[in-house]
ZARO-234045 format. One line per field, with one value per atom (N, C-alpha, C, CB): residue in three letters; x, y, z; residue number from 1. Coordinates in nm, 4 decimals, padded with zeros to 6 digits, always signed. Glycine has a CB too. Layout:
BEGIN
res: c(ALA|...);
east: c(X|...);
north: c(Y|...);
up: c(Z|...);
n: c(NUM|...);
***
This chain:
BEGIN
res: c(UNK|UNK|UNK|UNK|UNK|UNK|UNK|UNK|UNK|UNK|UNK|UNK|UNK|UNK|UNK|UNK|UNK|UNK|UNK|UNK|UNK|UNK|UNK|UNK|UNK|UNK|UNK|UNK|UNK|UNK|UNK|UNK|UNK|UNK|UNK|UNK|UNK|UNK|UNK|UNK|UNK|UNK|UNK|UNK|UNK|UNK|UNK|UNK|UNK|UNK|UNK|UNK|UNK|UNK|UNK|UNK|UNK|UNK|UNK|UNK|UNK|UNK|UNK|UNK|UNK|UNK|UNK|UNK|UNK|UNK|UNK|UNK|UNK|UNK|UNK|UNK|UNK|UNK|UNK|UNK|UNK|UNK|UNK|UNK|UNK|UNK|UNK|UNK|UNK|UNK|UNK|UNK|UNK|UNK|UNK|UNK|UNK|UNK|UNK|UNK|UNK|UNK|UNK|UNK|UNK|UNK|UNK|UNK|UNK|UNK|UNK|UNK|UNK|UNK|UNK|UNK|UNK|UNK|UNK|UNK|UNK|UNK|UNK|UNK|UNK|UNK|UNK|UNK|UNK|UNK|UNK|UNK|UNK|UNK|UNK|UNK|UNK|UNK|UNK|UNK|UNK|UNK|UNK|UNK|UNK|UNK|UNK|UNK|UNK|UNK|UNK|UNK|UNK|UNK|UNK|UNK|UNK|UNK|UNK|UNK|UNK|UNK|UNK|UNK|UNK|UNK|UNK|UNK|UNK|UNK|UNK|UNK|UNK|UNK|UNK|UNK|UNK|UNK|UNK|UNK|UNK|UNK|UNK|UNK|UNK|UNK|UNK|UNK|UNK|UNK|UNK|UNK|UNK|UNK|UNK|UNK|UNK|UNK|UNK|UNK|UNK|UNK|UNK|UNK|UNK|UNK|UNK|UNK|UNK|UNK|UNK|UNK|UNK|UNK|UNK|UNK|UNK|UNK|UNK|UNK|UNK|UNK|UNK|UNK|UNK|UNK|UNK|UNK|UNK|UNK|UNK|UNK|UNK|UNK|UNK|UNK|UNK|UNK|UNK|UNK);
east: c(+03.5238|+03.4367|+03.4508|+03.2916|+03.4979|+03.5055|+03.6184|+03.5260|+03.7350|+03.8372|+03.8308|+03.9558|+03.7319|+03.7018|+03.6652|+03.5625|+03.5079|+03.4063|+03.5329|+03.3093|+03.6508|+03.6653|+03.8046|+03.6933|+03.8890|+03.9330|+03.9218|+03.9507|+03.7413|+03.7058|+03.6227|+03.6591|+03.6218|+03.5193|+03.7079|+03.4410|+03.7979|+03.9140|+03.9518|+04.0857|+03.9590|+03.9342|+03.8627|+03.8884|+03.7721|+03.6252|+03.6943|+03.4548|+03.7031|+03.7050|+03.8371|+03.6553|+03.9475|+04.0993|+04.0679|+04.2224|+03.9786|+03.9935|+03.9081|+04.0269|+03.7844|+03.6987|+03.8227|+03.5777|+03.8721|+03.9645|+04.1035|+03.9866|+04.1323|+04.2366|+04.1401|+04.3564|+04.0194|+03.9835|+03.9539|+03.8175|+03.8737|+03.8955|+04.0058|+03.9006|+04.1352|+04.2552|+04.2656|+04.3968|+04.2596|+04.3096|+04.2117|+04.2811|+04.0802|+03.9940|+04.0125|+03.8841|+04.1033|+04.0678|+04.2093|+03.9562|+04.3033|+04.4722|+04.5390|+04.5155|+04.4591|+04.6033|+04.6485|+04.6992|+04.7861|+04.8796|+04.9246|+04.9601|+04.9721|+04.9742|+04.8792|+05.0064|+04.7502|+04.6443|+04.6353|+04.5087|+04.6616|+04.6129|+04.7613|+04.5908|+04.8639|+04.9524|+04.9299|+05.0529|+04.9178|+04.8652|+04.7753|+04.7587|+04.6927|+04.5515|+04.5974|+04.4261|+04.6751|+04.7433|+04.8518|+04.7888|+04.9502|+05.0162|+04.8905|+05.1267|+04.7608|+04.6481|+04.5855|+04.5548|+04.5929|+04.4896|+04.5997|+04.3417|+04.7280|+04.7943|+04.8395|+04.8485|+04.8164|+04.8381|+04.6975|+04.8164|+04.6052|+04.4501|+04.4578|+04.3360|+04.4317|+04.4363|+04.5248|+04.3956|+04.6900|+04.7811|+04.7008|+04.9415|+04.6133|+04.5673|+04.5100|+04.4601|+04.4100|+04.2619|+04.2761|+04.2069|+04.3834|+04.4101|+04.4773|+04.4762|+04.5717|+04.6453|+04.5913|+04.7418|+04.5256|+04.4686|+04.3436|+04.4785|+04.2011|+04.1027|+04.0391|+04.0437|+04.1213|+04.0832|+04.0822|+04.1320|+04.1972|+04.2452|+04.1353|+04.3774|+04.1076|+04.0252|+03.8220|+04.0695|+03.8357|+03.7345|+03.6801|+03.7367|+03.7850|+03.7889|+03.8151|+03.8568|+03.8812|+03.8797|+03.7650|+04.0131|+03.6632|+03.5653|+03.4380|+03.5655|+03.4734|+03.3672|+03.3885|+03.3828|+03.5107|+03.5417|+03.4978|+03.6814|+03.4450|+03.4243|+03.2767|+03.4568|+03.1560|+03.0407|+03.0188|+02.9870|+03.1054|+03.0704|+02.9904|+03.2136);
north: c(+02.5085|+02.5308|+02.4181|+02.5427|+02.2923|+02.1924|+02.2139|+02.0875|+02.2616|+02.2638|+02.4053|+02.2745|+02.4581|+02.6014|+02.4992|+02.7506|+02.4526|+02.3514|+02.2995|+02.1810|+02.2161|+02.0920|+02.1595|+01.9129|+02.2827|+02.3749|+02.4200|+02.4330|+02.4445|+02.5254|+02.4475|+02.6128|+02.3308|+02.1969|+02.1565|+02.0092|+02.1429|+02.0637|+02.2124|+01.9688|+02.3471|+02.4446|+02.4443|+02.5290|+02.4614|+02.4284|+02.2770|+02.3535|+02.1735|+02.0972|+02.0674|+02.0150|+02.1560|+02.1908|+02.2876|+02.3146|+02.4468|+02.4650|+02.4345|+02.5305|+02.3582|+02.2583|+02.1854|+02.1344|+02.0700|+02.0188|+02.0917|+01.9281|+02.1946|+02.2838|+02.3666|+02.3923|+02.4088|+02.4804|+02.3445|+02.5927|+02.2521|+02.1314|+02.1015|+02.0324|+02.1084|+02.0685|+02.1982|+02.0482|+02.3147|+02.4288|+02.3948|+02.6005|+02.3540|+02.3651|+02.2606|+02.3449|+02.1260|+02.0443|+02.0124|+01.9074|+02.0388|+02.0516|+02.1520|+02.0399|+02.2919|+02.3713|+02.4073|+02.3253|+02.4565|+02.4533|+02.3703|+02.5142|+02.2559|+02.1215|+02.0326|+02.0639|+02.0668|+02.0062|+02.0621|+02.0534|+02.1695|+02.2554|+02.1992|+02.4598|+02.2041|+02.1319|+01.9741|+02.1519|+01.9882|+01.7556|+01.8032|+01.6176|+01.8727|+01.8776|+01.9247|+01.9750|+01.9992|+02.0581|+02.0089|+02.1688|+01.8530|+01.7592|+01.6627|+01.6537|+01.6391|+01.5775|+01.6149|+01.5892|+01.7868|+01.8016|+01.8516|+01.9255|+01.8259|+01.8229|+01.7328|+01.8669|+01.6356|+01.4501|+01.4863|+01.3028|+01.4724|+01.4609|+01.5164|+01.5523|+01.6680|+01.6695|+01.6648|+01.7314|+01.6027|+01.5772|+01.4755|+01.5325|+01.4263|+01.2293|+01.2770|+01.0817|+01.3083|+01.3699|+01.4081|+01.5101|+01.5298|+01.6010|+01.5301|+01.7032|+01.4406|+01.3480|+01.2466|+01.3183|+01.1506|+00.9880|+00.9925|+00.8726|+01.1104|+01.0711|+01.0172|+01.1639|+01.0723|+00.9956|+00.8797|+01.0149|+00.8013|+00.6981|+00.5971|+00.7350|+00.6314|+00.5738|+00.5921|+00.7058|+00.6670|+00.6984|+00.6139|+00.8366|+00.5255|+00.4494|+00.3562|+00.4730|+00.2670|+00.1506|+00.1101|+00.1595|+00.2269|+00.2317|+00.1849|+00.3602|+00.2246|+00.2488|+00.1005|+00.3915|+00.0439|-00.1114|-00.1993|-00.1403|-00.1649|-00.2612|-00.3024|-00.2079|-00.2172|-00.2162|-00.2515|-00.1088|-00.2815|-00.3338|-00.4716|-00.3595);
up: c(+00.2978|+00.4115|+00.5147|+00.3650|+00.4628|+00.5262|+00.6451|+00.4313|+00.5690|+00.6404|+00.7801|+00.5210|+00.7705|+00.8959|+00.9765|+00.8751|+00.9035|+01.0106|+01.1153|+00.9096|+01.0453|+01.1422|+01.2210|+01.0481|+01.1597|+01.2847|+01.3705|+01.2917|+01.4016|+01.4466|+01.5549|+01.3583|+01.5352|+01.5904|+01.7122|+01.3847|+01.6124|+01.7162|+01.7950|+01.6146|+01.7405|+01.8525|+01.9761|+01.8086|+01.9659|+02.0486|+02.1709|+01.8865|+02.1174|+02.1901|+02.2650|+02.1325|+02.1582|+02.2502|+02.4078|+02.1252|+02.3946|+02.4550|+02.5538|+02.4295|+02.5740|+02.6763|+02.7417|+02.5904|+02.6975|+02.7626|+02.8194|+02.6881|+02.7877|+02.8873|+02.9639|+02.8020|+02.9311|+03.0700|+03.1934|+03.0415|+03.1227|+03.2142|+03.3113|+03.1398|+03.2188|+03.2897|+03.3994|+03.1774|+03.3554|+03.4388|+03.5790|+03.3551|+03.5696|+03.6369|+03.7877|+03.5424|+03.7018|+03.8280|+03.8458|+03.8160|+03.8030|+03.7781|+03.8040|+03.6561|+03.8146|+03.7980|+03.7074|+03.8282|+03.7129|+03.6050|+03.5860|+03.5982|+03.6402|+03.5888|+03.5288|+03.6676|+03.5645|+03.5185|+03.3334|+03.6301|+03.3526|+03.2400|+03.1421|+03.2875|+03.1727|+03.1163|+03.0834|+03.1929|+03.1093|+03.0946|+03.0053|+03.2711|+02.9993|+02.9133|+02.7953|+02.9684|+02.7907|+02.6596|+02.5785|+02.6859|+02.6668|+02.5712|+02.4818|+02.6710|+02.6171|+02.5538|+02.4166|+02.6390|+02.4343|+02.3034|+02.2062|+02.3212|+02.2007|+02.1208|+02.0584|+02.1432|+02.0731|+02.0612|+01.9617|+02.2558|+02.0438|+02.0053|+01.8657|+02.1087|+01.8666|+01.7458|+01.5970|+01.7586|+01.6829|+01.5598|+01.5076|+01.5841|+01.6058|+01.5152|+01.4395|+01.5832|+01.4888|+01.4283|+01.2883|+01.5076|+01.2704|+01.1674|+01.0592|+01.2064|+01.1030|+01.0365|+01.0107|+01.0853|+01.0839|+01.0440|+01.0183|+01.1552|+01.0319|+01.0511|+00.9136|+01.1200|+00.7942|+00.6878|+00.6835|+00.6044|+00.7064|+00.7279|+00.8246|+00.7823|+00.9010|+01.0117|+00.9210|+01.2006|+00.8413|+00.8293|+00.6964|+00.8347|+00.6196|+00.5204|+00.5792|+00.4227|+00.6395|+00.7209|+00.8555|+00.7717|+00.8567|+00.9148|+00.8146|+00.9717|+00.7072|+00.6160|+00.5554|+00.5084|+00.5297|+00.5077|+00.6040|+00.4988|+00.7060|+00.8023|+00.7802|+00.9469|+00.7222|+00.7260|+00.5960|+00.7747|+00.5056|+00.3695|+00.4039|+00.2698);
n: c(1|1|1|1|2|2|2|2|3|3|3|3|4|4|4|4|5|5|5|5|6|6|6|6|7|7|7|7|8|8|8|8|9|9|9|9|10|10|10|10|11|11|11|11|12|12|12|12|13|13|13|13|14|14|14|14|15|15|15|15|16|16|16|16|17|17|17|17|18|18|18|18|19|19|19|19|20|20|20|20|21|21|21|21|22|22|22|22|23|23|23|23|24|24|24|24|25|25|25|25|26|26|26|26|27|27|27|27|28|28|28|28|29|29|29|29|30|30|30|30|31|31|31|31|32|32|32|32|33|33|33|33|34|34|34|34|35|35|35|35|36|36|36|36|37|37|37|37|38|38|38|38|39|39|39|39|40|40|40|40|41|41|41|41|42|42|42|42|43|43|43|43|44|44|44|44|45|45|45|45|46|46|46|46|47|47|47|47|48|48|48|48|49|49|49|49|50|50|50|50|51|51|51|51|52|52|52|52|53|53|53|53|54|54|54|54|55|55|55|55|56|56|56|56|57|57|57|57|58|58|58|58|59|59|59|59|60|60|60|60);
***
């Protein structure tokens, strides 16, 4: 269930930031916005564990 929640959360916030881009960009805008949320959520998906244990080490 975890794994819908947080598809469906980097969905959501992929397509906010391309209607954004389309909105004040264009098709170029909307392009820029879409190398953005493709970056974005390779991290996300890939490191946030990572970030989320070295976060959690910091407050020990």
């Amino acid at each position: 269930m975890n794994g819908l929640k947080t598809a469906l959360l980097l969905g959501i916030m992929s397509g906010l930031l391309l209607a954004g881009g389309e909105l004040f960009g264009g098709r170029n805008g909307f392009y820029i916005a879409l190398a953005i949320a493709v970056f974005m959520n390779f991290f996300g998906y890939f490191f946030s564990d990572k970030m989320r244990i070295a976060e959690a080490a910091g407050q020990a």
